[in-house]
DRENZASE-779290 format. One record per residue (C-alpha): x, y negated, z negated; residue in three letters. Coordinates in steps of 0.001 Angstrom, whole numbers, plus 524288, in hexadecimal, padded with zeros to 5 digits. Example, Ala and Ser with C-alpha at 12.3 -4.5 7.8 and 13.67 -1.06 7.14 Angstrom:
BEGIN
8300C811947E188Ala;83566804247E41CSer;
END
This chain:
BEGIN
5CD0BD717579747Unk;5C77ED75B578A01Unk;5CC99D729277ED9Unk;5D5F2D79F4777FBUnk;5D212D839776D60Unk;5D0E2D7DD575EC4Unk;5D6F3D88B575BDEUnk;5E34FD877176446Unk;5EFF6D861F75DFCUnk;5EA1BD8E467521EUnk;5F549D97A774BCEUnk;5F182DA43A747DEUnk;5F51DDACA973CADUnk;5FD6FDB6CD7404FUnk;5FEECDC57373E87Unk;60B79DCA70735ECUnk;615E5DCE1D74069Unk;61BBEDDACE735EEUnk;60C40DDE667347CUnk;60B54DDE7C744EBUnk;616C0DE6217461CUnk;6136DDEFE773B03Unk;604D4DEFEE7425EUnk;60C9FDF3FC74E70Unk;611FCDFFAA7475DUnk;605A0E0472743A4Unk;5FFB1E043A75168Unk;60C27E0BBC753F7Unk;6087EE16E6748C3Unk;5FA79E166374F0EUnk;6006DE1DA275992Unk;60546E29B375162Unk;5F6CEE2B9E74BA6Unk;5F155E2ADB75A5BUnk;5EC92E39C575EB2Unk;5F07BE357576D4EUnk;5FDFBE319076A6EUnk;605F0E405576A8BUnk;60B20E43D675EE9Unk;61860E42D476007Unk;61672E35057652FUnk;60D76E328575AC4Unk;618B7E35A275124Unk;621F8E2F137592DUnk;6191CE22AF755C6Unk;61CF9E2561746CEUnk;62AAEE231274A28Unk;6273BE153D75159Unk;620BCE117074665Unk;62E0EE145473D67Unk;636B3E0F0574810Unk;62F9EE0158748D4Unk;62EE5E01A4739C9Unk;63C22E02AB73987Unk;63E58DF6EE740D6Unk;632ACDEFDC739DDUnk;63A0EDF1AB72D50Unk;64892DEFE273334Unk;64497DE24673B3BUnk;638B9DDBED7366CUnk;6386FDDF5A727B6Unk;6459ADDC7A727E8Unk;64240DCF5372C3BUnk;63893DCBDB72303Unk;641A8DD02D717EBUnk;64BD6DC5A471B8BUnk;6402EDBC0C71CFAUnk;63A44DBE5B71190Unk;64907DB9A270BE8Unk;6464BDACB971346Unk;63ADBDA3E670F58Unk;6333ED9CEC71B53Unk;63535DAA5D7261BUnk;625E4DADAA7238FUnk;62957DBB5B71A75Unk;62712DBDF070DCEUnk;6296DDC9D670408Unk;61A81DCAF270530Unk;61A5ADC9F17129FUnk;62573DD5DC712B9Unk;61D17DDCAC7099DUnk;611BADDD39712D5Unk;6192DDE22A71AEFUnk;61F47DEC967139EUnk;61081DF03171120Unk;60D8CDF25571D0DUnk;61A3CDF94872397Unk;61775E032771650Unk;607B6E062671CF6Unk;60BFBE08E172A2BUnk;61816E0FAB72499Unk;60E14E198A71CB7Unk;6046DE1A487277AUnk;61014E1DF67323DUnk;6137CE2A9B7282CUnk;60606E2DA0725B8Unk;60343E2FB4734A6Unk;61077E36E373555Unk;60C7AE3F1A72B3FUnk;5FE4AE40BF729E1Unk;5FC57E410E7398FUnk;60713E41A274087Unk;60E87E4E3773998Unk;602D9E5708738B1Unk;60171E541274883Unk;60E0CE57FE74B22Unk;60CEFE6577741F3Unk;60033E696674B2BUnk;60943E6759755FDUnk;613AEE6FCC7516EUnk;61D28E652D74DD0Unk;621CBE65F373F01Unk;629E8E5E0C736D3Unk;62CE1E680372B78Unk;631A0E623F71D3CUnk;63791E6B147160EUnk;62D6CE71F470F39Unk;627F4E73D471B5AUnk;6323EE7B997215CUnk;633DCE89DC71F58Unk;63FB6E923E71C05Unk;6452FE91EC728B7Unk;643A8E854072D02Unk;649C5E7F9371F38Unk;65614E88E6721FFUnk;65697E82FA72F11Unk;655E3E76B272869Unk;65F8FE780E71FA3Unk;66A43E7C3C72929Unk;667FCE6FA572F54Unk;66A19E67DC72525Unk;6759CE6FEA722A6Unk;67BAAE6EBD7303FUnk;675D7E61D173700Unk;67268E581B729DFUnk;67908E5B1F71AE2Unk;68706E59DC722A2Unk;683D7E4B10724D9Unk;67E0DE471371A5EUnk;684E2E3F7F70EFFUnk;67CA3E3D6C701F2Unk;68164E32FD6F9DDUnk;68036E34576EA78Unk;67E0CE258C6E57CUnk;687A5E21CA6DB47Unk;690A5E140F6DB1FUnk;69B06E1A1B6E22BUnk;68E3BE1FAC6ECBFUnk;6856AE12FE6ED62Unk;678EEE12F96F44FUnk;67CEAE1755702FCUnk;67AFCE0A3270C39Unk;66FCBE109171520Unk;66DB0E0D3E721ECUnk;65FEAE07B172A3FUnk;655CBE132472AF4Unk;65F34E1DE372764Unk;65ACCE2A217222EUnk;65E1AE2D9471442Unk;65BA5E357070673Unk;65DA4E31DD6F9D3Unk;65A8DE3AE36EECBUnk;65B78E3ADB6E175Unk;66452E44EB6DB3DUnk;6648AE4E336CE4EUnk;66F54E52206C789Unk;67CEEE4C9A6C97EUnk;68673E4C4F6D3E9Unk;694E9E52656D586Unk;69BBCE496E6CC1EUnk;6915FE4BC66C230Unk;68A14E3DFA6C3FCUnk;67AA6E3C2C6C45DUnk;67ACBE31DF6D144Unk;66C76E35D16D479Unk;668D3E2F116E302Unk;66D86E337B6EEF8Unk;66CE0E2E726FBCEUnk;66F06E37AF70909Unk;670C9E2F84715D5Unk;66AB5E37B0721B2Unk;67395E36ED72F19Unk;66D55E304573A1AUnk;672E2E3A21741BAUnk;66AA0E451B73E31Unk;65D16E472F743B4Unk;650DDE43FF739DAUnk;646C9E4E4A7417DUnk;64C28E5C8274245Unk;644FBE667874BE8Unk;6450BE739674483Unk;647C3E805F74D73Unk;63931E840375419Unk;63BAEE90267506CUnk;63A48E8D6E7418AUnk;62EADE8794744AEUnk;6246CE909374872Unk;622DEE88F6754E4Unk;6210DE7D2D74FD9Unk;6290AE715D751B0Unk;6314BE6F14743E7Unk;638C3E649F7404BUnk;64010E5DA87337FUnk;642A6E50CA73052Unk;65197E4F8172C75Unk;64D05E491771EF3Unk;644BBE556F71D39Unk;652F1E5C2F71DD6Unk;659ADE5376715E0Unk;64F6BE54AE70CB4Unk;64FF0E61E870C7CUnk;65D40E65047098CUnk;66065E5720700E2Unk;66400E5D926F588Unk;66D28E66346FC9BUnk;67662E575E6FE79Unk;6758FE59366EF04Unk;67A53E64C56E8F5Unk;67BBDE65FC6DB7AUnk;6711FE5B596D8CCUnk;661F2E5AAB6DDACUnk;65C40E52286E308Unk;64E90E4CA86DC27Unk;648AEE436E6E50AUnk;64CEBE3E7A6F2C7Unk;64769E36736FE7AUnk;64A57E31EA70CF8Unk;64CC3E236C70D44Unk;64F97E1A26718ACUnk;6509AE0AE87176BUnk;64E39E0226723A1Unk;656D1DF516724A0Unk;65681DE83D729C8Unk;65D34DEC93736D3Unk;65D95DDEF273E9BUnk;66A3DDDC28742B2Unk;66F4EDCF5173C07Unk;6797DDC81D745BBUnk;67A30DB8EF74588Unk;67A42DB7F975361Unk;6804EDA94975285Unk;689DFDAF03748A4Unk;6919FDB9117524FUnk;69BD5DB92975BD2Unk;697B9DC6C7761B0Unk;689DEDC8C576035Unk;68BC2DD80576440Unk;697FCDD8FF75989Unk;68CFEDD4A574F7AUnk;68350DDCEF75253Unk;68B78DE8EA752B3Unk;68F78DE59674588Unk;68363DE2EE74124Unk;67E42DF03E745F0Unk;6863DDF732739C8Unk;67F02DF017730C3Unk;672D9DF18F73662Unk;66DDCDFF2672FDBUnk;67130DF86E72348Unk;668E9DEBD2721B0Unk;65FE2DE77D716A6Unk;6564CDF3E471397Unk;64809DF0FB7175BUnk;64140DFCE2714B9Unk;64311E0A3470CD1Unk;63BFDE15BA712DDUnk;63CF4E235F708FEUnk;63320E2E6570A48Unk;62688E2CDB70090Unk;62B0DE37306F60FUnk;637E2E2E2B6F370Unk;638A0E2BDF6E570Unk;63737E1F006E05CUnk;643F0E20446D993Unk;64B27E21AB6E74BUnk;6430DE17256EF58Unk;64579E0F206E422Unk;65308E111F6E304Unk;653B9E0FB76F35AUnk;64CDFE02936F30DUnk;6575CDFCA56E917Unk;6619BE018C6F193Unk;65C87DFAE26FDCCUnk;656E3DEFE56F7A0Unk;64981DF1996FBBBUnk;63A8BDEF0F6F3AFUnk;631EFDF8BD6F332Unk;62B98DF2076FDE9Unk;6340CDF712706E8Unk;63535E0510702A7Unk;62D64E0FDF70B47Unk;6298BE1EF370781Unk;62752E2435712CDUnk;61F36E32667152EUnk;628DCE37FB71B4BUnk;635D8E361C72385Unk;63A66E28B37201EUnk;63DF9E270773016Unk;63284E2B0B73949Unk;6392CE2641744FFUnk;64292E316D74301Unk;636D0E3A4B7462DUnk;639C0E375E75567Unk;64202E426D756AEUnk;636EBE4AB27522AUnk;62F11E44A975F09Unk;63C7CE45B37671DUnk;63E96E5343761B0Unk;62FECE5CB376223Unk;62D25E62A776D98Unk;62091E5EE9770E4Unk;61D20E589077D9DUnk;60E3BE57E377B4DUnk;610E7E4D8176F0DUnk;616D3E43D07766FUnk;61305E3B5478188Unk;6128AE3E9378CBFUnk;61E43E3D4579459Unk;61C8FE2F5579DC7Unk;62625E2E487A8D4Unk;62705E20F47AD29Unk;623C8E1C9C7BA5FUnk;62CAAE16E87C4A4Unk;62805E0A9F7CBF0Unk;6299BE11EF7D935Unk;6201EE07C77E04AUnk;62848DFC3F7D8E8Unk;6356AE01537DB03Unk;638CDE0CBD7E1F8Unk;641B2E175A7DD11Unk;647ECE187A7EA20Unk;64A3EE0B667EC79Unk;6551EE03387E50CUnk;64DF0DFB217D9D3Unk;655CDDED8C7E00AUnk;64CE8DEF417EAD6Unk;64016DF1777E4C1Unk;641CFDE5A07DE1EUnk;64582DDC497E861Unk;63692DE0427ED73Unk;62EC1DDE717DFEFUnk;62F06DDD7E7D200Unk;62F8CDEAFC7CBC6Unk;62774DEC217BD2EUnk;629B5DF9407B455Unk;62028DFBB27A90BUnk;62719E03BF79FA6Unk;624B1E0F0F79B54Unk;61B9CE11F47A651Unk;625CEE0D927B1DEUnk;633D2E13B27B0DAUnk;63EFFE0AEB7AA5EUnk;647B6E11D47B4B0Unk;64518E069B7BE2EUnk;64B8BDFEDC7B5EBUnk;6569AE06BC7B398Unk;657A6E08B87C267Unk;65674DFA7C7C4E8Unk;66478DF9537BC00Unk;66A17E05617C1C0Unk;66A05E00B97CFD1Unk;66E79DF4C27CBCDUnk;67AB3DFA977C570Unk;67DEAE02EF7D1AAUnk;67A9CDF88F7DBFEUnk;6871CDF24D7DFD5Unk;67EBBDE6EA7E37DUnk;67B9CDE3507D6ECUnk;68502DD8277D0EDUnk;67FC9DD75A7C121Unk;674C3DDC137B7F6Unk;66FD5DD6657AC62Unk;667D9DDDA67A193Unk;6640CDDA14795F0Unk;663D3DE4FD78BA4Unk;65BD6DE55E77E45Unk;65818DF2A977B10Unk;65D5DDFCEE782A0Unk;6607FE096B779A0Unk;66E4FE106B777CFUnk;66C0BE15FF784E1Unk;66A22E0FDD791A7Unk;66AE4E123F7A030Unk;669BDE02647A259Unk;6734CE003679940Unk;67C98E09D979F0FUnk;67A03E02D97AC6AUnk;67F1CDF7007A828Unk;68A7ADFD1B7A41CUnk;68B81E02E17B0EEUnk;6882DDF6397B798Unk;6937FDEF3B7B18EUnk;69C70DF9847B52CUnk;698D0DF91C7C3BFUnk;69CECDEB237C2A6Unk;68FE3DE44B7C2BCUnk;68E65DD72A7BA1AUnk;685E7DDD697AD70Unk;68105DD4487A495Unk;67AB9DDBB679842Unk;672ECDD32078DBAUnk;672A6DDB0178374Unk;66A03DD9BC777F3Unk;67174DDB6176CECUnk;66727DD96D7618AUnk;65DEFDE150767FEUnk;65879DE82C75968Unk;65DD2DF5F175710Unk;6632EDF5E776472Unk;66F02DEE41760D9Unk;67A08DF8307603BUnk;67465DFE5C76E01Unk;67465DF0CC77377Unk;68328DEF2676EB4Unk;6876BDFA7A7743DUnk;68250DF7EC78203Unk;6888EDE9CF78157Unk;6955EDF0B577DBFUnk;6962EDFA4978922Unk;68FE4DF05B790EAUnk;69C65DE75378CE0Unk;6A544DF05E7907AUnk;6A2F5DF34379E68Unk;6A3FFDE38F7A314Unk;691EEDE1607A09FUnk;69077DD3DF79B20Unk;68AF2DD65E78EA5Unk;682AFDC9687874CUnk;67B41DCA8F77C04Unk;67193DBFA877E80Unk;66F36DB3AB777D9Unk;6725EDB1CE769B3Unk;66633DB2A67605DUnk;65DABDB7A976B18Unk;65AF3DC5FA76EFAUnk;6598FDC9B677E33Unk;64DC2DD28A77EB4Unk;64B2CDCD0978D57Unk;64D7EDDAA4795E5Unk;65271DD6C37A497Unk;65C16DDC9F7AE6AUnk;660E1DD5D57B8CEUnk;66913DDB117C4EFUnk;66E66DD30B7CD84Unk;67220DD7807DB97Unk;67842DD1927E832Unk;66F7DDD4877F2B2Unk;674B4DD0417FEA6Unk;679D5DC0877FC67Unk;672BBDBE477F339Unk;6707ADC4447E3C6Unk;66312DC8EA7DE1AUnk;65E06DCB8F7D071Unk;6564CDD5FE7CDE0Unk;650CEDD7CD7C050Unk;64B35DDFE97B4C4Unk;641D9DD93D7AA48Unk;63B58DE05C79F76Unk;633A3DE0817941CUnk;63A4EDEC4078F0FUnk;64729DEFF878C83Unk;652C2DF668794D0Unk;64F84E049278E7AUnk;64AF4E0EA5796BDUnk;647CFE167B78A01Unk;63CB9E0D8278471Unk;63913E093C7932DUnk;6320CE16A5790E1Unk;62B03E135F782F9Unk;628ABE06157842EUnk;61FCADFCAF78E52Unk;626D1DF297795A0Unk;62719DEA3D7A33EUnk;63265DE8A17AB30Unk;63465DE19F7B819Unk;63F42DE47C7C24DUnk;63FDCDD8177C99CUnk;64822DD19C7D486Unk;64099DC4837D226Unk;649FCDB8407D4BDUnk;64407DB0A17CA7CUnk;641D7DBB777C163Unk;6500CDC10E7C21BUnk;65667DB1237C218Unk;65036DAF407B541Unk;655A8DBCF07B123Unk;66317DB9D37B593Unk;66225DADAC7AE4EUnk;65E7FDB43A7A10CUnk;66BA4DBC707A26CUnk;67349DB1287A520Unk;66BEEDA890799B8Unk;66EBBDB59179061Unk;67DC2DB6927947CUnk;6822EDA86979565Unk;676F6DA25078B31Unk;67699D969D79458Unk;6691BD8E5E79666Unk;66184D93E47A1CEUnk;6576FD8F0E7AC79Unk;64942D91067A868Unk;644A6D9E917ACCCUnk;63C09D9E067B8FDUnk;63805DAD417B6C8Unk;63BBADB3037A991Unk;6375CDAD2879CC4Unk;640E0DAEBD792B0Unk;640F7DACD678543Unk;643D6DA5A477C57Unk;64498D9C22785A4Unk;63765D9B5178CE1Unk;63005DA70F7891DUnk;62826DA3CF77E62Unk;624DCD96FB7845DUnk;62063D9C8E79057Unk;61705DA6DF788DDUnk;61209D99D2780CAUnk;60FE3D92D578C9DUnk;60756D9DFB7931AUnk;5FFFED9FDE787DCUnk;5FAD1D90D7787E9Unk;5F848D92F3796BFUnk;5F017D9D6179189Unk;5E9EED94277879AUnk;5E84DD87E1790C4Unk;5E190D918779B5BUnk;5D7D3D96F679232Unk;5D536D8AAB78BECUnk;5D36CD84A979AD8Unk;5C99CD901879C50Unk;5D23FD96197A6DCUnk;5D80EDA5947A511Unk;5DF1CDA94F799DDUnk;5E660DB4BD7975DUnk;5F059DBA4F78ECDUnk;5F658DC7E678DBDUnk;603A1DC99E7865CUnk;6093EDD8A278524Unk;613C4DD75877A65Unk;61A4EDDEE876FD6Unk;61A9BDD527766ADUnk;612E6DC6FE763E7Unk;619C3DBFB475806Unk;61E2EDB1AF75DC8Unk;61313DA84B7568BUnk;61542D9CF4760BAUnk;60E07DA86D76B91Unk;6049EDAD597626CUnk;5FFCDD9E91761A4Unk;60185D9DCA77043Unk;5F8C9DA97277038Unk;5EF84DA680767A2Unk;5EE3FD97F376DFBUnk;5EBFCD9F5577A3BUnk;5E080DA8827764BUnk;5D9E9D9C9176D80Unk;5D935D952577BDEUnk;5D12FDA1C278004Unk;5DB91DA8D8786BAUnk;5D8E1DB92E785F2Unk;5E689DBD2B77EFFUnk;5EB91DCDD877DD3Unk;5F6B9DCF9E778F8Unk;5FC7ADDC20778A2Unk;60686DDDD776E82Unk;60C70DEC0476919Unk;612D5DE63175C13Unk;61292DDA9575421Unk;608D4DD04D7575BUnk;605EEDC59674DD2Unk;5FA59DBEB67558BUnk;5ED38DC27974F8BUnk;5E4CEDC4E975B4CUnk;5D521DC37475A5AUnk;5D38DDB85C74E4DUnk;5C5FFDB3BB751B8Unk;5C8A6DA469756EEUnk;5D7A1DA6D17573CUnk;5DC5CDB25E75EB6Unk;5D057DB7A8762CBUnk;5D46BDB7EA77128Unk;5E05FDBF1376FB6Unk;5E0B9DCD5276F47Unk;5ED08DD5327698CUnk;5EEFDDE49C76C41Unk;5F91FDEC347695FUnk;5FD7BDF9DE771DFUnk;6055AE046D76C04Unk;60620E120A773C6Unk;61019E199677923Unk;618B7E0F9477E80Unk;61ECCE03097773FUnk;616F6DF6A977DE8Unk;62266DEED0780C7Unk;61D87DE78A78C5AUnk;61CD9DD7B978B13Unk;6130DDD2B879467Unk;60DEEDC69D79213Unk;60362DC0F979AE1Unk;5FC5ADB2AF79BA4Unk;5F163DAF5A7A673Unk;5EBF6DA0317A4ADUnk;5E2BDD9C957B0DEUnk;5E0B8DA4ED7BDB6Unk;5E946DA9C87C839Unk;5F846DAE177C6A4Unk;5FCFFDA03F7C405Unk;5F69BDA0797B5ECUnk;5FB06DAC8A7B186Unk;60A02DB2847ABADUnk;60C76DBFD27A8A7Unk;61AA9DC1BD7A2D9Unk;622E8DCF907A040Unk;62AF1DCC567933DUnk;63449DD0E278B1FUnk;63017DCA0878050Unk;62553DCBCE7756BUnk;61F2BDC14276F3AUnk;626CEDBDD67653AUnk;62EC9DB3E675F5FUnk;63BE0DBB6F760F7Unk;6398DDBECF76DDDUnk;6356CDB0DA772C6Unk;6410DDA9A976B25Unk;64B70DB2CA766FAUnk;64CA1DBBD6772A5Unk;64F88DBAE27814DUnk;644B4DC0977884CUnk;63F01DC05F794B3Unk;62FB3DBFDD79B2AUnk;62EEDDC0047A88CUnk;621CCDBE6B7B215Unk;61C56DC7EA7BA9AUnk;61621DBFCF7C4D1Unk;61533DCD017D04DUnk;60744DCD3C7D05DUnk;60829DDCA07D1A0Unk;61148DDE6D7C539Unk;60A23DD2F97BD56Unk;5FEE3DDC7E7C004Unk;606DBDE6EA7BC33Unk;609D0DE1637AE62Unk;5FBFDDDDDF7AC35Unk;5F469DEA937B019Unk;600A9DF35E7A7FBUnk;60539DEACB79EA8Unk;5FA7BDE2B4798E9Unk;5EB4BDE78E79C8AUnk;5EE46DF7087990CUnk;5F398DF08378BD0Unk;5E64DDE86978857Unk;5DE48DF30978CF3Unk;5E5EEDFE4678434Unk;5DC00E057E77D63Unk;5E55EE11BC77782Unk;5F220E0A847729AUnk;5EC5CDFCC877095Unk;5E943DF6307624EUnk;5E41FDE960760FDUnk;5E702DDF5B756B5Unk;5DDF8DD65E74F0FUnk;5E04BDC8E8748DCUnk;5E365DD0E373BC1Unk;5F02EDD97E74182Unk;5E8BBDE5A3741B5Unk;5EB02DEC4774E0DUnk;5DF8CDF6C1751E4Unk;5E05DE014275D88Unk;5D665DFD997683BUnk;5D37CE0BED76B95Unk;5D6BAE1A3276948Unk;5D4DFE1CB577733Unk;5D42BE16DE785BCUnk;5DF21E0F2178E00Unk;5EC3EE112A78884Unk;5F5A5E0666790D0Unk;601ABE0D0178F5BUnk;5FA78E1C897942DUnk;5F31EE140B79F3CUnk;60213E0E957A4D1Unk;60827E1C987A15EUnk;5FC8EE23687AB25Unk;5FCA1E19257B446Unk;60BEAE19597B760Unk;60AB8E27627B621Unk;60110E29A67C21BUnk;60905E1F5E7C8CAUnk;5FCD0E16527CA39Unk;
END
């Protein structure tokens, strides 16, 4: 056997994990400047981009605020002022494409967004009876004097302050103002077509408040004036070991949520020093942190601009997922499909409805004794959820773990476990300090003497809603071993007593991240024995440093490494005599890569090789802080499956791929050829 690599063992400097993430955005705002992409979707892009900014600034800056407090957690105030740096870039580049590219586009289309000098007579009467009717009635402005202090505002609000003339009804100069805008009221207004010559008009609801601000003010003027919002730290706080009713706590917590420490100030780019000044004392902010803005101060708001123009020939086109009629026949009940084969659905290209059907039969069937779902994200509105309900109803033993710190999803969550609660479903909440992201449902049903499991494992989660935007696996199984070790996860989640090692499922944090390690030094002690070695890992995220060495261990030994990975990755691919055998792409199109595939092949035949569906990415918090689940497809016909749609359309993705280089610069392979995700879309669509 030859000897091992010098070089083995060697740690390698990583990429910045914020700088990764902020890369990801970027590839994201690629999209809106791409003249294949339709417009609207292009400008639907734009509001990504604000959306995941958002959270950047709410989650991750937040966090390396509170560790810059605490010497020895790797941040400093330089390190947060790199990053500042760079969120301000991408920040100016995302308005420049809105307005330098992006607005002119939609104009030549017919599709306006009208300012107020822009609109005529007409249209500014029709304006102004708006505001009359629909806005001035709710709003409040606040004068600021010591008996009207600075209003507490809440996370990524809409608001105005202005800066007054004269004096006010009791004769006193108090000069700032602040106006609070509802959340109620719609920020993109369609104007009638026909004050619009045809075209397609439309005003921003700070265009109208802008308009008519000094009518909130009569007697005085106002001189100056801006939009402002302020983004918060918006993690939820809860000592878990501290709390009799975890679910008590969080509800708590969520009305203090919209008012944590301010992380960022956004105001429009004519704002007057004197107000962003004065606004950055009030929130306690450096000027660091403070962000003019060419134009709205909230682009994701300009989704119901998207939602709301007619225009067919801008968006994508429609894609109607496919039904697995050879796997599972509509006419036939899904019980008995599965008691012949293992069913796999690719989402967005296969139908989610399988799923749903799978649940719905077993709610109905009076042969079915219990189900067991776990639940993560599922949205304020849910035909699953509602099943449940129903399930427990009918009398059937429901056992529900519900994620309750599943981020912004919290008060949803809560709500479910409540009504869940109150029609006899067994509600848990997991295991303290660790978040359930694994997705499974299990039904259990007598057939005959005897009981059998049938089960539902996924990479995605229980929403039918993004099962239509985003790429995932899942598996409808009756396996005995697979659905044992399922069971046993439920009954490890609801009594927290020490179960037998999984024959099947890989969980984590129990065996997961071992089990990846271990098949990664297979990998290694194959290609250093000369024998076949192979890696391919499909994940959204690769942060854990213990797998990054794993990998990079692997690919000195001479094993051929791609990893696929939309969003943060810290391993530098290509450093000549260090990561030269590992390749890193990235693929952002139409739909979210969400799939987790991960893939390991060290000597010949099937006996050397491990191909795994997961839940999990690659990360620290996923392999140690979260239950999760990876499961292996060993059906030689789905294995295939996942290979030929999940993995080889991905490395050969010549349209939606960018590669990245040992620097953290990510460049687009091509402007044209194989797109993975349009290849899938065709192929389920000609029902090849």
């Amino acid at each position: 056997m030859p000897a091992p690599s010098p070089a083995a063992g060697r740690s390698v400097p990583l990429l910045n994990r914020e700088r990764s993430i902020l890369q990801f955005n970027r590839r994201v705002l690629a999209q809106a400047l791409r003249p294949d992409v339709p417009l609207l979707e292009r400008l639907r892009y734009i509001t990504i981009v604000s959306s995941n900014l958002d959270e950047f600034f709410e989650v991750r800056v937040a966090d390396i605020i509170e560790a810059t407090r605490e010497p020895g957690l790797g941040y400093s105030k330089a390190d947060l002022a790199a990053v500042a740096r760079a969120a301000h870039e991408l920040i100016d580049e995302q308005y420049a494409a809105l307005n330098d590219v992006l607005v002119p586009a939609l104009q030549r289309e017919g599709i306006v967004v009208l300012n107020h000098a822009e609109r005529n007579a007409e249209q500014r009467a029709w304006v102004q009876g708006f505001f009359e009717s629909q806005v001035r009635p709710l709003l409040v402005p606040v004068s600021l004097d010591p008996s009207h202090p600075f209003p507490l505002v809440a996370n990524k609000s809409l608001n105005f302050i202005a800066r007054l003339g004269g004096r006010d009804a009791f004769g006193r100069q108090n000069q700032i103002a602040i106006v609070k805008v509802p959340r109620v009221l719609p920020r993109v207004i369609a104007l009638p077509r026909e004050l619009c010559g045809g075209r397609q008009g439309f005003v921003l609801l700070t265009s109208v408040i802008r308009a008519h601000l000094a009518e909130l003010f009569p007697g005085r003027t106002v001189d100056f004036f801006s939009q402002f919002r302020v983004t918060r730290d918006s993690d939820l706080d809860v000592d878990e070991d501290d709390v009799a009713n975890l679910r008590q706590a969080l509800r708590s917590g969520l009305t203090t949520r919209h008012f944590g420490q301010a992380i960022r100030l956004e105001v429009v780019a004519t704002c007057p020093d004197e107000l962003s000044s004065f606004l950055l004392q009030q929130f306690g902010l450096p000027e660091l942190a403070l962000y003019k803005v060419n134009g709205p101060v909230n682009l994701v708001r300009l989704n119901q601009l998207i939602d709301q123009a007619d225009a067919e020939a801008l968006r994508f086109p429609r894609l109607e997922p496919a039904w697995p009629e050879t796997q599972l026949p509509r006419s036939q009940p899904v019980f008995d499909g599965l008691r012949r084969r293992d069913v796999l659905l690719h989402h967005p290209f296969e139908s989610f409805e399988p799923v749903v059907q799978f649940l719905r039969q077993a709610v109905h069937d009076p042969d079915v004794l219990a189900i067991k779902q776990t639940i993560y994200r599922t949205g304020t509105k849910s035909e699953l959820m509602e099943l449940l309900i129903e399930g427990a109803r009918r009398g059937k033993e429901v056992l529900v773990v519900v994620e309750l710190k599943a981020r912004f999803d919290e008060e949803a969550n809560i709500n479910w476990a409540e009504r869940l609660e109150a029609v006899g479903a067994q509600v848990v909440y997991g295991v303290v300090g660790l978040k359930t992201h694994a997705k499974l449902l299990l039904v259990t049903r007598r057939e005959g003497s005897r009981l059998r499991r049938y089960a539902h494992l996924s990479t995605g989660n229980y929403n039918p809603k993004t099962a239509r935007l985003y790429t995932d696996m899942g598996m409808l199984t009756a396996d005995p071993g697979l659905t044992a070790d399922a069971d046993a996860v439920f009954l490890q989640l609801a009594s927290q007593t020490r179960a037998k090692a999984s024959q099947h499922l890989v969980t984590a944090p129990f065996a997961l991240h071992r089990r990846m390690v271990r098949h990664l030094a297979q990998v290694a002690e194959a290609a250093r024995a000369g024998r076949p070695a192979r890696v391919v890992v499909k994940v959204n995220a690769l942060t854990d440093t213990a797998l990054i060495q794993a990998l990079v261990d692997a690919g000195l030994a001479g094993a051929k490494i791609d990893l696929v990975v939309r969003g943060a990755c810290m391993l530098p691919p290509g450093l000549p005599g260090v990561t030269h055998n590992i390749r890193v792409r990235s693929v952002v199109g139409r739909f979210l890569e969400h799939t987790r595939i991960c893939y390991f092949r060290w000597g010949e035949g099937a006996e050397a090789e491990a191909l795994y569906l997961s839940s999990a990415d690659w990360m620290g918090r996923n392999m140690f802080r979260r239950v999760e689940v990876a499961w292996p497809v060993k059906d030689p016909v789905l294995r295939q499956r996942v290979i030929d749609e999940g993995l080889v359309p991905y490395l050969h993705d010549r349209r939606d791929a960018w590669t990245l280089d040992g620097e953290g610069r990510y460049r687009r392979v091509a402007a044209d050829g194989v797109c993975a995700q349009q290849a899938l879309a065709a192929r389920y669509m000609s029902g090849v």
